[in-house]
N, C-alpha and C positions, 0 to 999 in steps of 0.2 A: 266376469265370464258367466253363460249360462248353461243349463243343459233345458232341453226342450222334450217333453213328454210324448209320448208315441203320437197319443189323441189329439195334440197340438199339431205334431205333422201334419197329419191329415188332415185338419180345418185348414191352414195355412195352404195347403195345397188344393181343398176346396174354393175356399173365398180366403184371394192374399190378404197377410197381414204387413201392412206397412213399415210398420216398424219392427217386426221379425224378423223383413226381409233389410232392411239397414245393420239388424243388428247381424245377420248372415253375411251381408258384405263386405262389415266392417272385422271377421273373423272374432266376433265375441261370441258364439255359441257352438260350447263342444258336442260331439255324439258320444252318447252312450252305446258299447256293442250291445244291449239287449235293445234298447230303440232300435239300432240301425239291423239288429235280427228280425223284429216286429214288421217293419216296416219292407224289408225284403219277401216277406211273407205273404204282402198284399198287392193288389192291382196297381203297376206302376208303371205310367204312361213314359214312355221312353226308359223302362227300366234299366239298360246296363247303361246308360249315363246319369242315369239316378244313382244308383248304386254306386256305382265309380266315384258320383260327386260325395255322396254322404261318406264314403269311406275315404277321401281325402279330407276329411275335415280333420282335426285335432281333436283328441281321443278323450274323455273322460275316465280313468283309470277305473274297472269295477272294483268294487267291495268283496271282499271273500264271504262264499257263506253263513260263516264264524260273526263274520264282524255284523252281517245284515240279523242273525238270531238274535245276538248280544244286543244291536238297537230294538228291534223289533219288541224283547222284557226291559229294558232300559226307561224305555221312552212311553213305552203301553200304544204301541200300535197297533195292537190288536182289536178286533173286534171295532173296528174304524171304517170299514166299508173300505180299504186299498187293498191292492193284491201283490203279490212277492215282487214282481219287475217293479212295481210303485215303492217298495222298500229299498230296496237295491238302487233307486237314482236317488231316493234321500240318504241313504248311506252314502253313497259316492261322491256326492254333492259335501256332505258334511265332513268328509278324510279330506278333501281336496282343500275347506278350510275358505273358500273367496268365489265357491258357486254357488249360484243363484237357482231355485228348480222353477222352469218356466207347464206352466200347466192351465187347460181351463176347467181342468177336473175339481170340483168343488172338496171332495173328501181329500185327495190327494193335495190340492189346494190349504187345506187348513192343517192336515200336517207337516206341512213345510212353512207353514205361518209359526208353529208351534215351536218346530228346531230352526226359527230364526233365516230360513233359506229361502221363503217366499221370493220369485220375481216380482 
């Protein structure tokens, strides 16, 4: 399974990704509720059936704040150029234990190379 990064959405919905959209059809990529917040938040053509759809997908369970601080000195994320929703999907990703974090974000990218969660 994978989660898919906010910035991801939106390239994918700019210029499709073929293989994004295989893996969306195939039900291997969950939403995160802060992506699927992020993303309600912005210009969305056909939005209440956007919405509707991302929020039928299968949930990625969030990280409690506690556990994203704890990674966050843990692992030395700081000072890494990612921002708190970018902690919060590698924390969730990493409890979940078998997801993958799909990103083209280059910072947010090598820290998910680091804790082994790269797409």
């Amino acid at each position: 399974m994978i989660v898919a990064d906010t910035s991801y959405w939106i390239d994918h919905w700019k210029v499709a990704n073929l293989a994004f959209a295989r893996q969306l059809a195939d039900g291997d990529v969950l939403m995160h509720p802060f992506v699927l917040g992020e993303l309600a938040l912005g210009s969305l053509r056909n939005r209440l059936d956007t919405i509707s759809d991302l929020r039928a997908m299968l949930t990625l369970p969030p990280a409690s704040h506690e556990e994203v601080m704890v990674l966050i000195e843990a692992r030395r994320l700081y000072s890494r150029g990612i921002g708190y929703v970018d902690s919060h999907l590698l924390a969730a990703a990493l409890l979940a234990g078998s997801v993958k974090l799909l990103t083209g974000d280059r910072r947010l990218h090598a820290a998910a190379e680091q804790l082994g969660i790269a797409a």
